[in-house]
BAVOLUM-226273 format. One record per atom (N, C-alpha, C): residue in three letters; x, y, z. Coordinates in steps of 0.2 Angstrom, whole numbers, padded with zeros to 4 digits, always signed. Example, Ala and Ser with C-alpha at 12.3 -4.5 7.8 and 13.67 -1.06 7.14 Angstrom:
# BAVOLUM-226273
ALA+0066-0028+0039 ALA+0062-0022+0039 ALA+0066-0016+0039 SER+0064-0011+0035 SER+0068-0005+0036 SER+0064+0000+0039 
# end
This chain:
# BAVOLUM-226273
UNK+0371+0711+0613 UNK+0374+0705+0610 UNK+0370+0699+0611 UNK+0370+0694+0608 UNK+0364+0689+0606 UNK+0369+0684+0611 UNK+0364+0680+0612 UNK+0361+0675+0617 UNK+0366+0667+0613 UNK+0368+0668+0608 UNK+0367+0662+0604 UNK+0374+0659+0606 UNK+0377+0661+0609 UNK+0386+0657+0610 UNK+0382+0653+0617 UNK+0386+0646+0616 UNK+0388+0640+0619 UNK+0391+0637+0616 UNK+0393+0635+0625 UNK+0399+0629+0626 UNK+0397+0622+0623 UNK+0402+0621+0618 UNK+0405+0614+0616 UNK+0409+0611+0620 UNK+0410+0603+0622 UNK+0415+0601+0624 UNK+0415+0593+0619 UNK+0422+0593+0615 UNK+0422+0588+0612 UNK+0429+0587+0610 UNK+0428+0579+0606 UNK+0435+0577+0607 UNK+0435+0574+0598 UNK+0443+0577+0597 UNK+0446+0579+0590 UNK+0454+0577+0590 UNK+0455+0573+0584 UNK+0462+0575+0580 UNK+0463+0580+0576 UNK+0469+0585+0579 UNK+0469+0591+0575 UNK+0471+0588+0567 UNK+0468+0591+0562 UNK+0471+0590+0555 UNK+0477+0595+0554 UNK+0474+0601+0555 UNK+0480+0607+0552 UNK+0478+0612+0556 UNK+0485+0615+0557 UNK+0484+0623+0560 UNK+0487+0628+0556 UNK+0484+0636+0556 UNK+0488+0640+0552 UNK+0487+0646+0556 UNK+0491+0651+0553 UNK+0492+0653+0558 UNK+0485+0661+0557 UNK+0482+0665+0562 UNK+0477+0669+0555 UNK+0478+0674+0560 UNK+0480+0680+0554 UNK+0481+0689+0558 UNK+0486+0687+0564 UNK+0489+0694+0567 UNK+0492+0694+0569 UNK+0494+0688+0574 UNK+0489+0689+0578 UNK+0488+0682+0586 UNK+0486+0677+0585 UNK+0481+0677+0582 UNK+0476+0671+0580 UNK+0478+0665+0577 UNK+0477+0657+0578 UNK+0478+0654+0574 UNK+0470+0648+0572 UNK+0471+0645+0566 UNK+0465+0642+0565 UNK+0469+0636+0565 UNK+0462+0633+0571 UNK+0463+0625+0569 UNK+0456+0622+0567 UNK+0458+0617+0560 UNK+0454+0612+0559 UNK+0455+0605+0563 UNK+0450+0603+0564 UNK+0451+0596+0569 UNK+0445+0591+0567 UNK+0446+0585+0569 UNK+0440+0580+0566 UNK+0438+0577+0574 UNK+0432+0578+0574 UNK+0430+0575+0579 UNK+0424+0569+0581 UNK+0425+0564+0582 UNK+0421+0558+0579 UNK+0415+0560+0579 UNK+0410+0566+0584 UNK+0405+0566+0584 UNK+0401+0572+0580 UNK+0407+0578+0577 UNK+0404+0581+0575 UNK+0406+0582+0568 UNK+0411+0580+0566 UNK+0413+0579+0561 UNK+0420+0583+0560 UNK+0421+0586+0556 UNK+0425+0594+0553 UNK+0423+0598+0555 UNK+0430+0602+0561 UNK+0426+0608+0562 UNK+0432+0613+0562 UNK+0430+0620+0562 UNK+0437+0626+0560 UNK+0435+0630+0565 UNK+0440+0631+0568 UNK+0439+0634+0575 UNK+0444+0642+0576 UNK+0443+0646+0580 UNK+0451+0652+0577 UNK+0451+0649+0586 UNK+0459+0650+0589 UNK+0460+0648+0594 UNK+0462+0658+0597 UNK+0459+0661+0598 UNK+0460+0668+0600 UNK+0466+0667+0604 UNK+0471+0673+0600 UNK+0477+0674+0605 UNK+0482+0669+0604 UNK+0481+0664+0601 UNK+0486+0657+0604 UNK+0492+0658+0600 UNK+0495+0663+0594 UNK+0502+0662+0592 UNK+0506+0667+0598 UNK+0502+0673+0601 UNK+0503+0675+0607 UNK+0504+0673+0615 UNK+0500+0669+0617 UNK+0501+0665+0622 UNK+0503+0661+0622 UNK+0507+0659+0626 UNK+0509+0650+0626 UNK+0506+0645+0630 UNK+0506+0651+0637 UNK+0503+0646+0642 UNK+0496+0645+0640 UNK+0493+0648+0637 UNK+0486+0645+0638 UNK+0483+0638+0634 UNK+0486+0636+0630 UNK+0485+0630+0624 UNK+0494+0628+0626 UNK+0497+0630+0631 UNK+0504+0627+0630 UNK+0507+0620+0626 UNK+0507+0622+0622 UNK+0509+0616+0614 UNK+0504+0611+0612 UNK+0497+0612+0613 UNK+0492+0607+0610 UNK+0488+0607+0605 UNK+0490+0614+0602 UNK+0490+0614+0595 UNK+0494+0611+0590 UNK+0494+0606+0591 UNK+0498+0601+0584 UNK+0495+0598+0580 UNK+0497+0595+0574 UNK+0495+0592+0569 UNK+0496+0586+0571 UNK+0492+0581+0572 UNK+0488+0573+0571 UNK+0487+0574+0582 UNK+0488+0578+0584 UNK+0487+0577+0592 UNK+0479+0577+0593 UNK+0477+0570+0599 UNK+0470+0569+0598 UNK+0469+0575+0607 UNK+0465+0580+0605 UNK+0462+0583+0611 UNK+0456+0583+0613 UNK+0454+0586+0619 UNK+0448+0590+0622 UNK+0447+0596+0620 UNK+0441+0598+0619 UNK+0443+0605+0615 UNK+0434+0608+0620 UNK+0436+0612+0622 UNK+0428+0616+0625 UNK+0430+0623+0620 UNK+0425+0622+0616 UNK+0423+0627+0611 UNK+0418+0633+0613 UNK+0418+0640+0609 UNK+0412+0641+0609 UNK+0409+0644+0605 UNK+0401+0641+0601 UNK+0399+0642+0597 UNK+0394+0650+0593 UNK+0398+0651+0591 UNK+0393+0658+0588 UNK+0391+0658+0581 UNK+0385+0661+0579 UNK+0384+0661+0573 UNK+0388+0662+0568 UNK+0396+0664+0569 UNK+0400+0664+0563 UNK+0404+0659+0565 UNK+0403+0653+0567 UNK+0408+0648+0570 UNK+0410+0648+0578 UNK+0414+0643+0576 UNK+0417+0639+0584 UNK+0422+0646+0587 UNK+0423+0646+0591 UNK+0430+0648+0594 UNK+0435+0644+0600 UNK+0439+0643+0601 UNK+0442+0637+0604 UNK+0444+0641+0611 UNK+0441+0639+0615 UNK+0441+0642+0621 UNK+0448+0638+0624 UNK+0449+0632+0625 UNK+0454+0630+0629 UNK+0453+0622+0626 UNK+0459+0620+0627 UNK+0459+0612+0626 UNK+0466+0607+0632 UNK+0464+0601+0630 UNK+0470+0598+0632 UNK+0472+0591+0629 UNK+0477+0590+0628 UNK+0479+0584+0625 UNK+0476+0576+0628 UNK+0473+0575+0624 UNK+0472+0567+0626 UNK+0477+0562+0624 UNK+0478+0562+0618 UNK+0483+0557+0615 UNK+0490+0561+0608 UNK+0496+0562+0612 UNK+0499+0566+0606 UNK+0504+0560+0600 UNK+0503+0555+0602 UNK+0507+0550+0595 UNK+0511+0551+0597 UNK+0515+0553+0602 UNK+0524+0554+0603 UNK+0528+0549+0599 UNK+0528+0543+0602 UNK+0531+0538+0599 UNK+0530+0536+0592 UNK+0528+0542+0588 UNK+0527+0539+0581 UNK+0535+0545+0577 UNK+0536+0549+0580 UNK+0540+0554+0581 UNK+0548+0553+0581 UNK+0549+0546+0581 UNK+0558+0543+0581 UNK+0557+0542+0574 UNK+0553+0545+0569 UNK+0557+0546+0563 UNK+0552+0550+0558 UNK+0556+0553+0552 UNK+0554+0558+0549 UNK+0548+0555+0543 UNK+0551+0547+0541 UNK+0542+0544+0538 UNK+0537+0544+0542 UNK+0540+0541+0550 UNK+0533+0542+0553 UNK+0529+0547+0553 UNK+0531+0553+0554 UNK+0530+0557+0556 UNK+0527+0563+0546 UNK+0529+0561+0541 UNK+0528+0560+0534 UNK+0521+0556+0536 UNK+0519+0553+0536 UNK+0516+0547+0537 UNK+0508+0549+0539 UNK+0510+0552+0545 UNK+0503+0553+0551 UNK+0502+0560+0547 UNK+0507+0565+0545 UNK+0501+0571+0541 UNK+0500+0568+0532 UNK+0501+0566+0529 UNK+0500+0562+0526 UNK+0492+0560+0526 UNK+0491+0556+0531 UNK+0483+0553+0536 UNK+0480+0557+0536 UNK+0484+0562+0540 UNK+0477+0570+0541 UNK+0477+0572+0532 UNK+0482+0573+0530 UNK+0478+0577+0522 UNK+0472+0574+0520 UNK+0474+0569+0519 UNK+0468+0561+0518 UNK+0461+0563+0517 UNK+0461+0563+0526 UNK+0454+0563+0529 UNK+0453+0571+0531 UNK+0456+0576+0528 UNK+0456+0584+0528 UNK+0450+0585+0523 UNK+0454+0580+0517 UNK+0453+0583+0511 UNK+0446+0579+0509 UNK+0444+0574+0514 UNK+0436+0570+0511 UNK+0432+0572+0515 UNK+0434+0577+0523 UNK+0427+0578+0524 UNK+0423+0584+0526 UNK+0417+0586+0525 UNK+0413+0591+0525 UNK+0414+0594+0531 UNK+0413+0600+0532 UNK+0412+0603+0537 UNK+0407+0601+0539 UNK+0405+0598+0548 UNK+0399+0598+0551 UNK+0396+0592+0549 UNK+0399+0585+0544 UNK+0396+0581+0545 UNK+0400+0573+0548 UNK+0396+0571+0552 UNK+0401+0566+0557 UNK+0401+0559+0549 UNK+0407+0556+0556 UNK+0408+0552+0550 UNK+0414+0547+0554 UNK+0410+0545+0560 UNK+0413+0541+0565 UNK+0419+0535+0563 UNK+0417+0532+0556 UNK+0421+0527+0554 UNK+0428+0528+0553 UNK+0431+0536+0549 UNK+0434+0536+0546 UNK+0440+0541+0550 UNK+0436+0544+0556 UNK+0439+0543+0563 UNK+0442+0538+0566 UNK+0441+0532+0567 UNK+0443+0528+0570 UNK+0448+0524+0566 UNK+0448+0526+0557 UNK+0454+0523+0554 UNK+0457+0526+0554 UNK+0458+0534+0554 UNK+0464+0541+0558 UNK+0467+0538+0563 UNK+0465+0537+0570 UNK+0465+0535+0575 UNK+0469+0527+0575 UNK+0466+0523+0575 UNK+0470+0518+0573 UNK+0476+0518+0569 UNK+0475+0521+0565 UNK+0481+0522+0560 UNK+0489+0527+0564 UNK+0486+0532+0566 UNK+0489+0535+0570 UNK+0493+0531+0577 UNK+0491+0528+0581 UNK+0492+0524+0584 UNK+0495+0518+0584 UNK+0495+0515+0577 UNK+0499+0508+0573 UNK+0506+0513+0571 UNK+0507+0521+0570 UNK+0513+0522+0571 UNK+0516+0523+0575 UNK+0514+0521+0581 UNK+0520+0522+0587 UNK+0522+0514+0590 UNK+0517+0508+0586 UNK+0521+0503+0586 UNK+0526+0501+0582 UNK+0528+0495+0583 UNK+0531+0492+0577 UNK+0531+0490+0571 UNK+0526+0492+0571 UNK+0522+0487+0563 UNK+0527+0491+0557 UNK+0529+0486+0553 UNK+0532+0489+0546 UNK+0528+0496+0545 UNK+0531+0500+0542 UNK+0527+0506+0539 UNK+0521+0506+0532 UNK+0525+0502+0531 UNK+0521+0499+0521 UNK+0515+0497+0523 UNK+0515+0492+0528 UNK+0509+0491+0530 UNK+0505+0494+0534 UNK+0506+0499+0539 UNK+0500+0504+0540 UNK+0499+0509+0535 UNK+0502+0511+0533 UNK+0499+0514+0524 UNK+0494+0510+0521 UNK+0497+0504+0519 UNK+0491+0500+0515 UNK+0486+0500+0518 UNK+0485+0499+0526 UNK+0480+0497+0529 UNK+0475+0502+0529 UNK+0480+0509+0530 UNK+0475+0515+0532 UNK+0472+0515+0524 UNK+0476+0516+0517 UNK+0471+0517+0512 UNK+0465+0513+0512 UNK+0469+0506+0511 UNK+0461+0501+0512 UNK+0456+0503+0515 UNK+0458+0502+0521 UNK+0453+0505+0526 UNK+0447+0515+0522 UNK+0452+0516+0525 UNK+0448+0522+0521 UNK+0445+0521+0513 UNK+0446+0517+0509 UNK+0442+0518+0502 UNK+0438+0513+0504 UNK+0436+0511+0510 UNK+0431+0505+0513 UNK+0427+0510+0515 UNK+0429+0513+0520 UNK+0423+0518+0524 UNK+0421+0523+0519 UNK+0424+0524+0513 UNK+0422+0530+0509 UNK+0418+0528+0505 UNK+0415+0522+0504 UNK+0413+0517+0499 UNK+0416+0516+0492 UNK+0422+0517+0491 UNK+0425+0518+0486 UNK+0425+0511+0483 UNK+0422+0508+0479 UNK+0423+0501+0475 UNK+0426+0504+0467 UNK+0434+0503+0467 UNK+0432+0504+0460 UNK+0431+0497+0455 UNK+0430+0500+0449 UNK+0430+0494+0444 UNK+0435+0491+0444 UNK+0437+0493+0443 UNK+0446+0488+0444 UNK+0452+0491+0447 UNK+0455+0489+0450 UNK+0459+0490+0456 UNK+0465+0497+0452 UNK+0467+0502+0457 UNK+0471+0506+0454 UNK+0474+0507+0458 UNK+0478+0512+0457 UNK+0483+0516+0461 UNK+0480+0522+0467 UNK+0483+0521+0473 UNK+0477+0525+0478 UNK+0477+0532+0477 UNK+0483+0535+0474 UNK+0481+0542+0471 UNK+0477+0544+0467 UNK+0477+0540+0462 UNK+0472+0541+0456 UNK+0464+0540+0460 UNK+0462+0533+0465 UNK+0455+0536+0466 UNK+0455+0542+0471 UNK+0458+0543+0474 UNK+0460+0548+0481 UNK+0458+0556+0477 UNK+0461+0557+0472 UNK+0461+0563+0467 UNK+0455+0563+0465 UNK+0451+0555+0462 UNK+0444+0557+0457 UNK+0440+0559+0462 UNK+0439+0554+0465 UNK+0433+0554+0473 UNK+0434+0563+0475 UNK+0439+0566+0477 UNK+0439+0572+0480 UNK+0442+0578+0477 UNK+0446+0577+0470 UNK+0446+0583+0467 UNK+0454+0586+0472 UNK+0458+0583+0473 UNK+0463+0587+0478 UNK+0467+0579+0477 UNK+0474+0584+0474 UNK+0479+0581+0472 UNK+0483+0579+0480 UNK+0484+0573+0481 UNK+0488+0568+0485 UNK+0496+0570+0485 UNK+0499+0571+0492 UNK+0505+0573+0489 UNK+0507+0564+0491 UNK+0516+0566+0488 UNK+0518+0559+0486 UNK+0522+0559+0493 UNK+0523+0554+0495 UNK+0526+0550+0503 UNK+0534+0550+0498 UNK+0539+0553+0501 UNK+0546+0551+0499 UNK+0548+0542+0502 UNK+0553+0542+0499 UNK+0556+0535+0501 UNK+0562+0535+0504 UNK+0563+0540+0506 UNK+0571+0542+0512 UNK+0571+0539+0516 
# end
């Protein structure tokens, strides 16, 4: 068996988890310093104690990874920051996966991209104040077609640049 596996230890907002083969589940997560990364979490739709609920979508973790020529594999983690308080309602909570689509769908695997981290982050964060909601959405598009250096020629609708820049349809935010 080859020599090449090491330990990773890094810190990540998961984007999305799904669930793969029987036990296994895949997380994507973004992590400020390594970028996008897909990890299989061995065993975790099987165990509970071992990841005991830290696989969630927008939860920022600790993740010690380890790394093998076909990828990461997610040895064990722990919650840094879960958003809790963004969760007394069904937009917020619309809202912060919304954020992860966003920044799912803009970036590469393995390339950092610290700025647009810290608007996930913020933005996620600004949902468990009180700030109206309209305006963390705004703030977070803005924000993001900033970091993503999106200047268009004339101002549009943020699904239309969000689609042309990335090729991936935006789902719609309801107004329930």
């Amino acid at each position: 068996m080859s020599s090449f596996s090491r330990n990773l230890t890094d810190r990540g907002i998961i984007l999305s988890t799904t669930p793969h083969r029987e036990t296994d589940i895949r997380v994507d997560f973004f992590s400020k310093t390594q970028g996008r990364i897909s990890c299989y979490a061995n065993g975790a739709q099987r165990s509970k104690k071992r990841f005991m609920g830290s696989l969630e979508t927008t939860f920022h973790i600790e993740a010690i990874l380890d790394r093998h020529p076909s990828g990461y594999t997610l040895r064990e983690c722990r919650v840094v920051q879960s958003y809790f308080q963004m969760r007394r309602s069904l937009r917020h909570i619309q809202s912060a996966f919304y954020m992860t689509y966003v920044c799912q769908k803009s970036l590469a695997f393995g390339q950092p991209n610290p700025e647009l981290f810290d608007v996930l982050d913020n933005s996620l964060l600004a949902l468990c104040q009180d700030t109206p909601l309209s305006e963390i959405l705004h703030t977070f598009e803005n924000n993001y077609l900033e970091v993503e250096g999106i200047q268009p020629e004339r101002p549009g609708r943020f699904s239309q640049l969000f689609e042309s820049y990335t090729g991936a349809i935006l789902p719609s935010l309801s107004h329930t």
